[in-house]
C-alpha distance (Angstrom), angle and dihedral (degrees) to the residues before:
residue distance angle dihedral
X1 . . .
X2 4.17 . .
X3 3.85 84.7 .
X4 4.15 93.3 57.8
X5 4.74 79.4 60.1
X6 3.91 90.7 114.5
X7 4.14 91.3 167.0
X8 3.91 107.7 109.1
X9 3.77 94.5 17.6
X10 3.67 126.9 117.3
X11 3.63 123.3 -138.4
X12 4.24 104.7 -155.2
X13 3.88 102.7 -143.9
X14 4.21 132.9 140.3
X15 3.86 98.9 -131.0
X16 3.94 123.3 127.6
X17 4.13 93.6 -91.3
X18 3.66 94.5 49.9
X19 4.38 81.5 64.1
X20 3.38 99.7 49.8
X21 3.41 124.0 106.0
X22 3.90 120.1 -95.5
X23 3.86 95.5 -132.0
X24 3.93 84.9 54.0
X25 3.55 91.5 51.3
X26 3.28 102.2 51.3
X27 4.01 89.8 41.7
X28 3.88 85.7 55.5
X29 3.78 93.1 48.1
X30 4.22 86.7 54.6
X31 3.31 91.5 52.8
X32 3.96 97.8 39.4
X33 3.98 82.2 52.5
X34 4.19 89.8 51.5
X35 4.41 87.0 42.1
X36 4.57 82.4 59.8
X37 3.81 93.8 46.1
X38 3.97 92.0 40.3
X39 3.90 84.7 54.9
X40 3.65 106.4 110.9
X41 3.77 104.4 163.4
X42 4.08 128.4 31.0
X43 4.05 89.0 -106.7
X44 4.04 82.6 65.3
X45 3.94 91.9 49.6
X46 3.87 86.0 45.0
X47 3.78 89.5 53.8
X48 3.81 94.3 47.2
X49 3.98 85.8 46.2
X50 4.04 87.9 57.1
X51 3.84 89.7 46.9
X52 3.65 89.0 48.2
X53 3.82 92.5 46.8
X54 3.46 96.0 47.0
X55 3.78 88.7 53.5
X56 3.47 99.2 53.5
X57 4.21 91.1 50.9
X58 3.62 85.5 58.1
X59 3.48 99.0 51.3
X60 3.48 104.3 60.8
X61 3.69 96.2 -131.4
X62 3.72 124.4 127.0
X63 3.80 115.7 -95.0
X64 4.25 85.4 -134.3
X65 3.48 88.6 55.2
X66 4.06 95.1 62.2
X67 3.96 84.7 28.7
X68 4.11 87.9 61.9
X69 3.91 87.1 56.0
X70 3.37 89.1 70.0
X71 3.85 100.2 62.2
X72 3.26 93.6 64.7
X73 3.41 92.7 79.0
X74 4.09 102.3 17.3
X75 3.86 86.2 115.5
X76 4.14 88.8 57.4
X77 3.68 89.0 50.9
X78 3.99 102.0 48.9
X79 3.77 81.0 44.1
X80 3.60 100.5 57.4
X81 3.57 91.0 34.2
X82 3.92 86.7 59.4
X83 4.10 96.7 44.3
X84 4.03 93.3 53.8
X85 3.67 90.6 46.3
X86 3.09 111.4 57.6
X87 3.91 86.1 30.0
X88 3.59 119.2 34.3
X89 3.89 88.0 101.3
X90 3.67 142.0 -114.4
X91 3.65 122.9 -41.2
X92 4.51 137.6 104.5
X93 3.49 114.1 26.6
X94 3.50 130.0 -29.2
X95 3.91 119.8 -114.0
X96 3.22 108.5 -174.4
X97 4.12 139.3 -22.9
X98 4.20 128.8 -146.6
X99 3.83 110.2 178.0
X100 3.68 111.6 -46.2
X101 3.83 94.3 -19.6
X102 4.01 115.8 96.7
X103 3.72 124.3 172.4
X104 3.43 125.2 -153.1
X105 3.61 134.3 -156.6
X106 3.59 94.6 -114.5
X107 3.86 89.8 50.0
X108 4.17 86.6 52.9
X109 4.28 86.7 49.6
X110 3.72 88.3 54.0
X111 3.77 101.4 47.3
X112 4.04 89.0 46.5
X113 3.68 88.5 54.4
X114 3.80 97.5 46.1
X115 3.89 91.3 48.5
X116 3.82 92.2 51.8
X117 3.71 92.7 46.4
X118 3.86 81.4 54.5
X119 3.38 101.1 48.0
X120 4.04 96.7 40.0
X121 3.37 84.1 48.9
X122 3.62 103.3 55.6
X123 3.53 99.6 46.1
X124 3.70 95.6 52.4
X125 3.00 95.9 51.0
X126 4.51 92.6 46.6
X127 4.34 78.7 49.3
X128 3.73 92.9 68.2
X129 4.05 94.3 45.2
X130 3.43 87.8 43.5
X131 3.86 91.8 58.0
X132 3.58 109.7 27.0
X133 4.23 114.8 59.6
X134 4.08 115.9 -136.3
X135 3.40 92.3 -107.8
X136 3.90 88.0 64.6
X137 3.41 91.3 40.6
X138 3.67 102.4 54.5
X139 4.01 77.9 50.9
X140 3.08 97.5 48.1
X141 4.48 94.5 47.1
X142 3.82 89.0 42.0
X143 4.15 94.9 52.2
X144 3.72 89.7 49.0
X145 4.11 93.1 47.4
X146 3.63 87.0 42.5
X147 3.88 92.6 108.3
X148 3.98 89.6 63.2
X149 3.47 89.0 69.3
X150 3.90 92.1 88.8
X151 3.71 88.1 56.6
X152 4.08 83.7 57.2
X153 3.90 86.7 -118.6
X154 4.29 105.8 159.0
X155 3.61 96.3 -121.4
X156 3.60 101.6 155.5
X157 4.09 77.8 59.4
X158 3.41 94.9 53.8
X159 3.82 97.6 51.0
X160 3.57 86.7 49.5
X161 3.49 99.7 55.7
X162 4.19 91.7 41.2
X163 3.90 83.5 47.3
X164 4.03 96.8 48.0
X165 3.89 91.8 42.4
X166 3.94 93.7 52.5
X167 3.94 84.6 46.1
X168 3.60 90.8 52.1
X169 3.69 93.3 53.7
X170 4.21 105.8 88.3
X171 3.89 81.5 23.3
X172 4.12 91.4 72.7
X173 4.21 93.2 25.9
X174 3.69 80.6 63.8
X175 3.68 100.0 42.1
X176 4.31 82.4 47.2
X177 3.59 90.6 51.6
X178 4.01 91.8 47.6
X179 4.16 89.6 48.7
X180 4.14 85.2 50.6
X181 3.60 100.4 57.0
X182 3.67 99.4 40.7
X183 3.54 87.4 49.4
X184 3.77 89.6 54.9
X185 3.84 87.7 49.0
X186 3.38 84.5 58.1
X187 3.80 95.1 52.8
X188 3.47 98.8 -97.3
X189 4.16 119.8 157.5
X190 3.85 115.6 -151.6
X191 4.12 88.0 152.6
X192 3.44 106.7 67.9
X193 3.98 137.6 47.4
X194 3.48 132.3 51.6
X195 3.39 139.7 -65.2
X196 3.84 96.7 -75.8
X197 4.16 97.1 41.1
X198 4.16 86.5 51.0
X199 3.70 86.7 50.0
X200 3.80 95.1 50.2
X201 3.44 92.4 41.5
X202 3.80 93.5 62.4
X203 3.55 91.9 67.4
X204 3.66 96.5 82.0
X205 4.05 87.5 55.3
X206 4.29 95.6 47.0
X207 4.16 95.0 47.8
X208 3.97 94.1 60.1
X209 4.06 87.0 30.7
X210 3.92 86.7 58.5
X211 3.60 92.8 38.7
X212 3.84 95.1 55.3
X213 3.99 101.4 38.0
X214 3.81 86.5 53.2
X215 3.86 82.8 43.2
X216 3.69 90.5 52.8
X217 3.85 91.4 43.5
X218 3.73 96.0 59.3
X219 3.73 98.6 44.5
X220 3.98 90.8 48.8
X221 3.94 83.8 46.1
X222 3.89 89.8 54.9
X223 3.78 94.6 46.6
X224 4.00 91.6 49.0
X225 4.12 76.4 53.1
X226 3.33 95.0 49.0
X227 3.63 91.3 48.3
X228 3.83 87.9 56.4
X229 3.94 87.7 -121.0
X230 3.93 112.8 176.9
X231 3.39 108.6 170.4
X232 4.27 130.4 -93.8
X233 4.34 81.4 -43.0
X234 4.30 95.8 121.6
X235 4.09 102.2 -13.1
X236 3.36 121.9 137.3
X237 3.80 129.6 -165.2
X238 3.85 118.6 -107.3
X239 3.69 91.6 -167.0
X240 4.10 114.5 44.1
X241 4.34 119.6 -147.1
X242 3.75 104.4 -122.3
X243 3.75 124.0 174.4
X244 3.46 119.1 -119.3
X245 4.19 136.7 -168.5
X246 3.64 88.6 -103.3
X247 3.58 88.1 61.9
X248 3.94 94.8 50.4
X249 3.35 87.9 53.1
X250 3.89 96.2 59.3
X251 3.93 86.3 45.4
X252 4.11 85.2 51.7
X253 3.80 91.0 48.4
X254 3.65 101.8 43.3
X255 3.77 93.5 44.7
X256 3.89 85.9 57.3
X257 3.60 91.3 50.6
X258 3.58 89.9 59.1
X259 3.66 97.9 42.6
X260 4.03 83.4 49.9
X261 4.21 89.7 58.9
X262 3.95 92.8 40.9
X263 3.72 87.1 56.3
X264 3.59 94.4 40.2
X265 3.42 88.5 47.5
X266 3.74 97.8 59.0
X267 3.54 97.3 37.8
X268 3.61 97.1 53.9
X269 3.69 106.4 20.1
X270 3.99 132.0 -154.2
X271 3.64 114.3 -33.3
X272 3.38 99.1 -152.9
């Protein structure tokens, strides 16, 4: 299961994504993120689902490999979904009743909107990580910041940090995965039990988890050290952000998409 975590990994391919630049990716990703929350019908999500589909074509990377994103938080979605079913409140027409719990149609409209925002959502958002490496991101987030400089915000600190934490992702899923099977060897049983053994039996996995990201945190702080890194203070870029055609082109497309759910939108309204 840790191995299907796709968020903060790069997928090395030569498609027409993987070349754009990292400010315009993350630019596009904004906006794709405004196009799902626009959405006010299901002929806006299936717009944003064509965009998203189209995307993922073009990048060369393996539908399953934005699909996996998704399971890590599958169990966030069917609980959600569940909550503002059965509780959203009264309204529409009713579906169907058990005890003191009725669902209503309206109440079913709202929990299949909220699970596609969800699930659009997350693997838009896994498509950009998945093409664009944390060096270019932490590029691509300090460029854009840039003009909070003059208000002596650390910027260059910030991208770091943003940049080492998305690195760091797969890094400790890995290391968790490692702790779980030689604790298995070991006899361990993570399986079986209820809530409260499960819990308890985690503990074995977090101490040496801990122990090695903090581990991992002091040796990459003594080779930035040993580097003699000091922060933005004098650094210069050996590879410059230039926008390209391909990037105009993504602007082009995504500003039709949302000029597609605006109209769609006001032609045929909210459905619930």
């Amino acid at each position: 299961m840790l191995k299907d975590v796709t968020f903060g990994q790069y997928y090395p391919a030569e498609s027409f994504v993987h070349k754009m630049d990292s400010r315009a990716k993350i630019l596009l990703t904004i906006a794709y993120i405004t196009c799902i929350f626009l959405v006010k019908n299901f002929y806006g999500f299936l717009l944003c689902g064509s965009f998203l589909m189209f995307t993922i074509l073009i990048s060369n990377v393996p539908i399953k490999s934005v699909l996996r994103s998704i399971k890590g938080i599958l169990f966030l979605i069917i609980f959600t979904a569940i909550i503002n079913l059965f509780f959203y409140g009264s309204g529409g027409t009713l579906l169907f009743k058990l005890w003191f719990i009725k669902v209503y149609d309206t109440a079913a409209i709202f929990t299949a909107f909220m699970a596609l925002r969800l699930f659009l959502l997350v693997m838009g958002t896994s498509l950009m990580t998945l093409t664009t490496t944390p060096v270019a991101l932490t590029d691509g987030i300090e460029s854009l910041l840039k003009p909070l400089n003059y208000v002596k915000f650390p910027v260059h600190e910030l991208a770091l940090i943003m940049s080492i934490a998305l690195r760091f992702i797969p890094t400790l899923m890995d290391e968790t995965d490692r702790i779980i099977r030689a604790q298995k060897a070991r006899g361990a049983d993570f399986e079986t039990g209820g809530l409260i053994k499960r819990a308890k039996a985690l503990v074995p996995i977090l101490i040496p988890l801990l122990v090695s990201a903090f581990r991992r945190a002091e040796e990459l702080g003594d080779a930035m050290d040993a580097r003699c890194y000091s922060g933005a203070k004098g650094r210069t870029k050996y590879k410059k952000l230039k926008y390209g055609i391909r990037d105009f082109i993504g602007m082009i497309i995504i500003a039709i998409v949302i000029a597609g759910i605006i109209i769609i939108n006001i032609k045929l309204g909210k459905i619930i």
